[in-house]
mmCIF file of the N, C-alpha and C atoms, coordinates in Angstrom:
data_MODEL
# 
_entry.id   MODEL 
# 
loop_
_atom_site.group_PDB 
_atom_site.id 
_atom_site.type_symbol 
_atom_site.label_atom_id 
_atom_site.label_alt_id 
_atom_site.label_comp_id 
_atom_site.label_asym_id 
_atom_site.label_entity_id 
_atom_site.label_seq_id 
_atom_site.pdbx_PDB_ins_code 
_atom_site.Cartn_x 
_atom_site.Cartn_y 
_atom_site.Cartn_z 
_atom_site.occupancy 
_atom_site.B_iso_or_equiv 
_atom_site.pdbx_formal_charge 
_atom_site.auth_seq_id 
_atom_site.auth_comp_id 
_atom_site.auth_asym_id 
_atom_site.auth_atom_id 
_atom_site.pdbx_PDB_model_num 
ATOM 1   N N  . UNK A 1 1  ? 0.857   -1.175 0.000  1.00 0.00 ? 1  UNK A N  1 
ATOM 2   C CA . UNK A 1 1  ? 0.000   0.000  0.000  1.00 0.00 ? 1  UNK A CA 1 
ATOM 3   C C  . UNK A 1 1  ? 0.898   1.232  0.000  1.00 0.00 ? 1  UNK A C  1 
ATOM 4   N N  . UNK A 1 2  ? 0.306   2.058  -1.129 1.00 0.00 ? 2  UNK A N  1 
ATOM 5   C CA . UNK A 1 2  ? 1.854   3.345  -0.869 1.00 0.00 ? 2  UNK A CA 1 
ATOM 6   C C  . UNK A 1 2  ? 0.779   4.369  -0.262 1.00 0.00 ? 2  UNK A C  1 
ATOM 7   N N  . UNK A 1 3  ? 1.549   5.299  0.042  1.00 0.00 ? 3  UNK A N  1 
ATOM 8   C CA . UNK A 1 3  ? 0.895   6.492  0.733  1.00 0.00 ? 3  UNK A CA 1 
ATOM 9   C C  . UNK A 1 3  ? 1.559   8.125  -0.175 1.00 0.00 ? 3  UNK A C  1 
ATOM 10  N N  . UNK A 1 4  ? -0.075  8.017  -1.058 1.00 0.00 ? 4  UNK A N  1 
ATOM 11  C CA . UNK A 1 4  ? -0.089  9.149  -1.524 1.00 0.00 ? 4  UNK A CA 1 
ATOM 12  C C  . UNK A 1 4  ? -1.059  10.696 -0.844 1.00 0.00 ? 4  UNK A C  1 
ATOM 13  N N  . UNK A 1 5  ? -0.871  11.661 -0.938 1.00 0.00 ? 5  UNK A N  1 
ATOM 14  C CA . UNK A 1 5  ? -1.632  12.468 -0.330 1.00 0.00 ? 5  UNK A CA 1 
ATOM 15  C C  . UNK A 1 5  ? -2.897  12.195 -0.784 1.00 0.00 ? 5  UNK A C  1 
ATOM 16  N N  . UNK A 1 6  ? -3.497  12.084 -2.117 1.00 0.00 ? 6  UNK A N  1 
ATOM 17  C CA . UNK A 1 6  ? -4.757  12.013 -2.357 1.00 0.00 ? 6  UNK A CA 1 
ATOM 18  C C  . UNK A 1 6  ? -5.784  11.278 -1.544 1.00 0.00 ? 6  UNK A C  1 
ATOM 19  N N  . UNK A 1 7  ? -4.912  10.561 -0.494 1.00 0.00 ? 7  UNK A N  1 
ATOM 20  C CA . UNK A 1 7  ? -5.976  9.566  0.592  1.00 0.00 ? 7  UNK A CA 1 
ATOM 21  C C  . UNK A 1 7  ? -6.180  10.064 1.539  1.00 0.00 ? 7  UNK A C  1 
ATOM 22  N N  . UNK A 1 8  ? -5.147  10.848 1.963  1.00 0.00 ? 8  UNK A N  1 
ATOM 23  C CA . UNK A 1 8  ? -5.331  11.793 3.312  1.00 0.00 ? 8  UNK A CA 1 
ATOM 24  C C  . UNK A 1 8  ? -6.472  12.684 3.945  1.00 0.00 ? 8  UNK A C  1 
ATOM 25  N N  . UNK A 1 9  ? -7.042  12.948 2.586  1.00 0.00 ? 9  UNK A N  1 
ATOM 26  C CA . UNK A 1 9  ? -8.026  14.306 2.677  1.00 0.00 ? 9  UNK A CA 1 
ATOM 27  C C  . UNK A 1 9  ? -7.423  15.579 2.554  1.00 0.00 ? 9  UNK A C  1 
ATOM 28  N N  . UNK A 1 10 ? -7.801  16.879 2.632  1.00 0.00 ? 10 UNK A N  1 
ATOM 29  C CA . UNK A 1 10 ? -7.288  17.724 2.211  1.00 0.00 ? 10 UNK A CA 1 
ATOM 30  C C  . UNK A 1 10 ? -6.129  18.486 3.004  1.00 0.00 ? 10 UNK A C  1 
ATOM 31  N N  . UNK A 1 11 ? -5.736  18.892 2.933  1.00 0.00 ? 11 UNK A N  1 
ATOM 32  C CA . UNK A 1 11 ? -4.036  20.174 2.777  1.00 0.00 ? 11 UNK A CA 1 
ATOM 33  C C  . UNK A 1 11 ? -4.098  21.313 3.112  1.00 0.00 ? 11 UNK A C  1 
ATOM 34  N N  . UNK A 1 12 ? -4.037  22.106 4.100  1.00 0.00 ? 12 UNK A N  1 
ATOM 35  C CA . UNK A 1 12 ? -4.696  23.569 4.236  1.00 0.00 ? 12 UNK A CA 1 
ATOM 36  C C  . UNK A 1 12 ? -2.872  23.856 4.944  1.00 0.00 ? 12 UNK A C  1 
ATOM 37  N N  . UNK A 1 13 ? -2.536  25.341 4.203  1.00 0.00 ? 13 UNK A N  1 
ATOM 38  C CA . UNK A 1 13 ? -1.719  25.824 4.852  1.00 0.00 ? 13 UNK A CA 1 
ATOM 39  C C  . UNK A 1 13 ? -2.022  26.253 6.208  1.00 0.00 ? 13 UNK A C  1 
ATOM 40  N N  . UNK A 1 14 ? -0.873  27.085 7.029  1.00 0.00 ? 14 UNK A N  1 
ATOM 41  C CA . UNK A 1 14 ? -0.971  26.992 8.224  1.00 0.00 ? 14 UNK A CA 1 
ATOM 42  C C  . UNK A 1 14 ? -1.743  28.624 8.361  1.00 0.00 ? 14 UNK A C  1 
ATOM 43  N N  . UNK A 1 15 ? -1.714  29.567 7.168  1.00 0.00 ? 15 UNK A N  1 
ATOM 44  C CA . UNK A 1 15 ? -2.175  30.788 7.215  1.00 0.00 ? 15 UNK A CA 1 
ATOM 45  C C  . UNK A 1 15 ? -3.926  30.252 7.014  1.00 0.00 ? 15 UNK A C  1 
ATOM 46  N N  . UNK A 1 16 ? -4.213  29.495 6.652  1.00 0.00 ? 16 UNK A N  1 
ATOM 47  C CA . UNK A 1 16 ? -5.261  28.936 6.179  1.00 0.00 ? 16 UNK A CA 1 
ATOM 48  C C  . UNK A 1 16 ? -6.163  28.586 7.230  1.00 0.00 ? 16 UNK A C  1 
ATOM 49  N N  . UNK A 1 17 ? -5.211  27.669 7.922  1.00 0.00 ? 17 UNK A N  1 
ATOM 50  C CA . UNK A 1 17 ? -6.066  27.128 9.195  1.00 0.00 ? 17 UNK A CA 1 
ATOM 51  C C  . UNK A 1 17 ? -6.209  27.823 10.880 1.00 0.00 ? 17 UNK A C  1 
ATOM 52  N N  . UNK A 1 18 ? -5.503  28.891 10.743 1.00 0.00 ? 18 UNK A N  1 
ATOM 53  C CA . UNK A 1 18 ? -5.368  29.640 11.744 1.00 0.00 ? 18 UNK A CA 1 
ATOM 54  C C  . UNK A 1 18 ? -7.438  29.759 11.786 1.00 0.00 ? 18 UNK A C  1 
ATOM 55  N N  . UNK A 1 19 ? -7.446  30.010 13.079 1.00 0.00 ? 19 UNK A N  1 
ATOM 56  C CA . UNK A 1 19 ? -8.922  30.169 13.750 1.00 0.00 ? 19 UNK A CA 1 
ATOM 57  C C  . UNK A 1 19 ? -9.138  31.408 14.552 1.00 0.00 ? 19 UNK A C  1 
ATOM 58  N N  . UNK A 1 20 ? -10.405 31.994 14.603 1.00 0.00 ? 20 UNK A N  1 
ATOM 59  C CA . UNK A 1 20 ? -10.385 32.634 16.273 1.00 0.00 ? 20 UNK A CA 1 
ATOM 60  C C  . UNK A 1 20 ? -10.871 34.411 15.194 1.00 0.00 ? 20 UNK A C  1 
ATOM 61  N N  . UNK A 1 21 ? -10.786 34.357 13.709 1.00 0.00 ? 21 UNK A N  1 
ATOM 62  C CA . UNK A 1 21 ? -11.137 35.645 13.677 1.00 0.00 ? 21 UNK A CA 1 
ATOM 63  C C  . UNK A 1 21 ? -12.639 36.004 13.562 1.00 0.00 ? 21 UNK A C  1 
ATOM 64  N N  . UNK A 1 22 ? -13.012 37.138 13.876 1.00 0.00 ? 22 UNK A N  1 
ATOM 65  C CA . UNK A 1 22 ? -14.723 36.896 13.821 1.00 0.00 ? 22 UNK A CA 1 
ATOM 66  C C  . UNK A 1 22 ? -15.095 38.396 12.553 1.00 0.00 ? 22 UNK A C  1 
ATOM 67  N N  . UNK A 1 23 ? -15.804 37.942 12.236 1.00 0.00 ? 23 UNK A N  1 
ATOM 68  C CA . UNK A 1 23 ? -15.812 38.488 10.803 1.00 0.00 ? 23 UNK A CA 1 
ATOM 69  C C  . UNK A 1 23 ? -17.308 39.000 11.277 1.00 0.00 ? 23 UNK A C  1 
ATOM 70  N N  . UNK A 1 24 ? -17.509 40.370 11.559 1.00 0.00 ? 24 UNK A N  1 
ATOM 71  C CA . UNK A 1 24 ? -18.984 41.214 11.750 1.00 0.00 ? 24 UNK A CA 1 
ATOM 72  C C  . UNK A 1 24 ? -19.150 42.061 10.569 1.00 0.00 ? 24 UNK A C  1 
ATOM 73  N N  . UNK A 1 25 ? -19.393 41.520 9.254  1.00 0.00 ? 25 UNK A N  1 
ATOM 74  C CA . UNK A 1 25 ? -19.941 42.408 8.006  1.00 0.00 ? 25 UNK A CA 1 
ATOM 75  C C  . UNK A 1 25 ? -21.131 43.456 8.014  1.00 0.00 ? 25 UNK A C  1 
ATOM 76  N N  . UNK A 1 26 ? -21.725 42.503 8.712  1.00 0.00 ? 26 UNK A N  1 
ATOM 77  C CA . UNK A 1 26 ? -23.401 43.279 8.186  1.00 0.00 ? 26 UNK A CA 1 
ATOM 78  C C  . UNK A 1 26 ? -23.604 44.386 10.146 1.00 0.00 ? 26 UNK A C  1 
ATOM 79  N N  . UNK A 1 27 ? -24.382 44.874 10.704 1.00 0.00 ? 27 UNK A N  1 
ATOM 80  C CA . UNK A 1 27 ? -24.904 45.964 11.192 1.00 0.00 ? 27 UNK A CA 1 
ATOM 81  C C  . UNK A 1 27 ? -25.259 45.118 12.097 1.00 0.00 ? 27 UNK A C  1 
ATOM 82  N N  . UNK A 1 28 ? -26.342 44.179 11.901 1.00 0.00 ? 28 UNK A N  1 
ATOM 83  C CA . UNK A 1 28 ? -27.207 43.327 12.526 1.00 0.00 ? 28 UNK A CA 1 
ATOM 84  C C  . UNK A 1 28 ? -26.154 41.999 13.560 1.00 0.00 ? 28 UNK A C  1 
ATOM 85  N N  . UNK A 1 29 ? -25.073 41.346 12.276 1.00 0.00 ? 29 UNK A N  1 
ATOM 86  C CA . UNK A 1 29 ? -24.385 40.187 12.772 1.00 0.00 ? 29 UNK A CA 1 
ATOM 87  C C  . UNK A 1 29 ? -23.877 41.398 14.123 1.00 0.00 ? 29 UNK A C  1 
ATOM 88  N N  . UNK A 1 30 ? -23.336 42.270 14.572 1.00 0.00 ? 30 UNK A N  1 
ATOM 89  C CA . UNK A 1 30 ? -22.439 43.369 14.772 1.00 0.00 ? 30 UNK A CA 1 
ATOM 90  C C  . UNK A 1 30 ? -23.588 43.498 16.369 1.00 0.00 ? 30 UNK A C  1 
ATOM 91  N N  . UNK A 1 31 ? -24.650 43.538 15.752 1.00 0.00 ? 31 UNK A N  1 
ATOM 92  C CA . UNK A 1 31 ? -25.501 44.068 17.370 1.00 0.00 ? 31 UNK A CA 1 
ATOM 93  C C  . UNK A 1 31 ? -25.592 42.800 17.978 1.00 0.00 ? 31 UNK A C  1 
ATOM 94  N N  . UNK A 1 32 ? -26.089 41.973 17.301 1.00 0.00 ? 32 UNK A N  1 
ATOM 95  C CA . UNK A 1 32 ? -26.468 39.925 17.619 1.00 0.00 ? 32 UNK A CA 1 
ATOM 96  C C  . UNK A 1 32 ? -24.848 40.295 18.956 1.00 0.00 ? 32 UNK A C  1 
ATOM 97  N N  . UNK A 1 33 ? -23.947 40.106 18.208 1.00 0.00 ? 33 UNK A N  1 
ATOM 98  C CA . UNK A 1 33 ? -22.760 39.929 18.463 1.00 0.00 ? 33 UNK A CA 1 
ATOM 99  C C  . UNK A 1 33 ? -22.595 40.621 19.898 1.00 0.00 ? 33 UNK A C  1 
ATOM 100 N N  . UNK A 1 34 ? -22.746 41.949 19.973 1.00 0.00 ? 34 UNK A N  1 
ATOM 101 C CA . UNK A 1 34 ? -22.481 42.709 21.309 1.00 0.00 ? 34 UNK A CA 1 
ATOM 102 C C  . UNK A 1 34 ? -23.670 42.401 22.592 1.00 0.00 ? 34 UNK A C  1 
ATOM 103 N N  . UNK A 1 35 ? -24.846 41.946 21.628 1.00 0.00 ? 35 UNK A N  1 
ATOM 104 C CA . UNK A 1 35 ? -25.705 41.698 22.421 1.00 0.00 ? 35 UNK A CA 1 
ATOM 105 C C  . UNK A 1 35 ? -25.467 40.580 23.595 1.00 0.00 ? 35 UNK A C  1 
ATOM 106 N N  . UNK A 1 36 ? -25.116 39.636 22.924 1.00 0.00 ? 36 UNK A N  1 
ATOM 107 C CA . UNK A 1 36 ? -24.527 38.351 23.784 1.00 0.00 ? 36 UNK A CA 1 
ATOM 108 C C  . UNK A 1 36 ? -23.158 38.659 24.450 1.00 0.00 ? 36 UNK A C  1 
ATOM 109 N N  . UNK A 1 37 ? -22.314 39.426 23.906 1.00 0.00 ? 37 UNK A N  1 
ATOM 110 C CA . UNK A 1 37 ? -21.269 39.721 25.158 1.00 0.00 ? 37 UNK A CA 1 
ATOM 111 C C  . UNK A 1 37 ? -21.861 40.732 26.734 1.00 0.00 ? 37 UNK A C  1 
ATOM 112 N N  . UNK A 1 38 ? -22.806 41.403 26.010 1.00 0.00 ? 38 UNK A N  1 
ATOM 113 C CA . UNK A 1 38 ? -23.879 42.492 27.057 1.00 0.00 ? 38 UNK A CA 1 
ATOM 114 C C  . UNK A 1 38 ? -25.056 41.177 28.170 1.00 0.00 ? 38 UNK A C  1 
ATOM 115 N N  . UNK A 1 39 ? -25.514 40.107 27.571 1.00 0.00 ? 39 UNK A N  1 
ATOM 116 C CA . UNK A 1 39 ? -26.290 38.992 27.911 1.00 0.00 ? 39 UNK A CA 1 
ATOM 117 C C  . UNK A 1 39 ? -25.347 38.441 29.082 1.00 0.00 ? 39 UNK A C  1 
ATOM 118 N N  . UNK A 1 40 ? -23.734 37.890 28.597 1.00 0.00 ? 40 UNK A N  1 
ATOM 119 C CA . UNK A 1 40 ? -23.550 37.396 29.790 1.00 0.00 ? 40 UNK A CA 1 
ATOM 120 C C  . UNK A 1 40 ? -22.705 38.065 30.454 1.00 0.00 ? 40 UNK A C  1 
ATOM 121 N N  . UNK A 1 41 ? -22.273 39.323 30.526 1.00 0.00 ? 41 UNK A N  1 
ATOM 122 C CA . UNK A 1 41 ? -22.080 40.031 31.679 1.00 0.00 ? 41 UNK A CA 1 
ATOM 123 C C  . UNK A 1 41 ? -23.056 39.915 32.801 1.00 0.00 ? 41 UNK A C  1 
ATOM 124 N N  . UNK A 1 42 ? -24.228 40.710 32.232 1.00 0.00 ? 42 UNK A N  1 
ATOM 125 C CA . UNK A 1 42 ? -25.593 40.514 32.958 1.00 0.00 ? 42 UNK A CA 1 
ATOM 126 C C  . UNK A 1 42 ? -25.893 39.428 33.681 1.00 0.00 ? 42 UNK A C  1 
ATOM 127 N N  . UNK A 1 43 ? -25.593 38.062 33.018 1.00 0.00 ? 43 UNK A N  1 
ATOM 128 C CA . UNK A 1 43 ? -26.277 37.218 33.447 1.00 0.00 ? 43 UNK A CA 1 
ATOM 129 C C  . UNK A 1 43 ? -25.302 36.610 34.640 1.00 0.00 ? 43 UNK A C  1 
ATOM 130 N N  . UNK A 1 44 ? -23.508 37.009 34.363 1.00 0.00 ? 44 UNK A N  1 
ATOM 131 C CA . UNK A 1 44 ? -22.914 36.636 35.360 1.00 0.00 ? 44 UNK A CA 1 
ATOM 132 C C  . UNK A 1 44 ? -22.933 37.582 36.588 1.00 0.00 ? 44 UNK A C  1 
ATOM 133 N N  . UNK A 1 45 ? -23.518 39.028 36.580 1.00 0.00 ? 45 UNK A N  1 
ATOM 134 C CA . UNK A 1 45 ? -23.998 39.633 37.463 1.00 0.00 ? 45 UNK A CA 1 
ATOM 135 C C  . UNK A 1 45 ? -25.074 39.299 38.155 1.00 0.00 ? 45 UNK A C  1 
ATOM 136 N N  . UNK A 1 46 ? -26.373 38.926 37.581 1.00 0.00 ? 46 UNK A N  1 
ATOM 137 C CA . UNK A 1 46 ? -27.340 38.558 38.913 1.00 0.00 ? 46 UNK A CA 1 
ATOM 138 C C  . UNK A 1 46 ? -27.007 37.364 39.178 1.00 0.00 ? 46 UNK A C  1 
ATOM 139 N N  . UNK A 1 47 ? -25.863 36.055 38.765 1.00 0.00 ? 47 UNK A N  1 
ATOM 140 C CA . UNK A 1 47 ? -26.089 35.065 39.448 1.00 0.00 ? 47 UNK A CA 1 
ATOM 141 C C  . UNK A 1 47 ? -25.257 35.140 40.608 1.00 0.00 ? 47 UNK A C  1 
ATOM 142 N N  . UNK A 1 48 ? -24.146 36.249 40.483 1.00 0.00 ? 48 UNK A N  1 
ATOM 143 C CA . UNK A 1 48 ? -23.493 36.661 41.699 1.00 0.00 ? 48 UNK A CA 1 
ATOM 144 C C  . UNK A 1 48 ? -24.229 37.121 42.921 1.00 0.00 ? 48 UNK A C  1 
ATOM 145 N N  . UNK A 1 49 ? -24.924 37.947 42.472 1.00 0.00 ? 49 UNK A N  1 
ATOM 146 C CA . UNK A 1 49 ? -25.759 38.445 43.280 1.00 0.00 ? 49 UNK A CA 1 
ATOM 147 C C  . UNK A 1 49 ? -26.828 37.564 44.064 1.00 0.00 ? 49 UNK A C  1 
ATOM 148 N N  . UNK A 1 50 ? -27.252 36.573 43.122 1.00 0.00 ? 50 UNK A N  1 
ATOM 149 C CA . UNK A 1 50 ? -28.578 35.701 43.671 1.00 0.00 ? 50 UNK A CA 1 
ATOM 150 C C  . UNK A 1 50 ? -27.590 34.433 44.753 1.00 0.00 ? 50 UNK A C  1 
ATOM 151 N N  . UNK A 1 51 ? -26.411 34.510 44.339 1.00 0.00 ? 51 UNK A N  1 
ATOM 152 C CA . UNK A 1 51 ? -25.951 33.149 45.288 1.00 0.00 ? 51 UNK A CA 1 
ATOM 153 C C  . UNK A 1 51 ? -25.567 34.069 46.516 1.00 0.00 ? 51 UNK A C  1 
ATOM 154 N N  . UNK A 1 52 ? -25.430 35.283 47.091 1.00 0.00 ? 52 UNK A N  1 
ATOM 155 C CA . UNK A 1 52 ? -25.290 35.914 48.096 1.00 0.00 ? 52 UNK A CA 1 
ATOM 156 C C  . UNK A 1 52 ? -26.381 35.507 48.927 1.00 0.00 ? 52 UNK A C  1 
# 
């Protein structure tokens, strides 16, 4: 059995596969987006509060 790449599946450079950027195009993705960082502030604030 030889080992050619074509069996492997695919090949992605390393600029390629880098992760982690967040891409907010539109207005809406942009509010969604802040909304949920604003959600769990909040939400880690009253549970602080409620376990007092």
């Amino acid at each position: 059995m030889s080992k050619d790449r074509d069996g492997e599946g695919p090949v992605f450079s390393g600029q390629d596969a880098r992760q982690g950027e967040i891409i907010l195009r539109t207005r809406t993705r942009r509010i969604i987006f802040i909304a949920g960082l604003v959600g769990i502030v909040v939400l880690a604030l009253v549970l602080s509060i409620a376990v007092r």
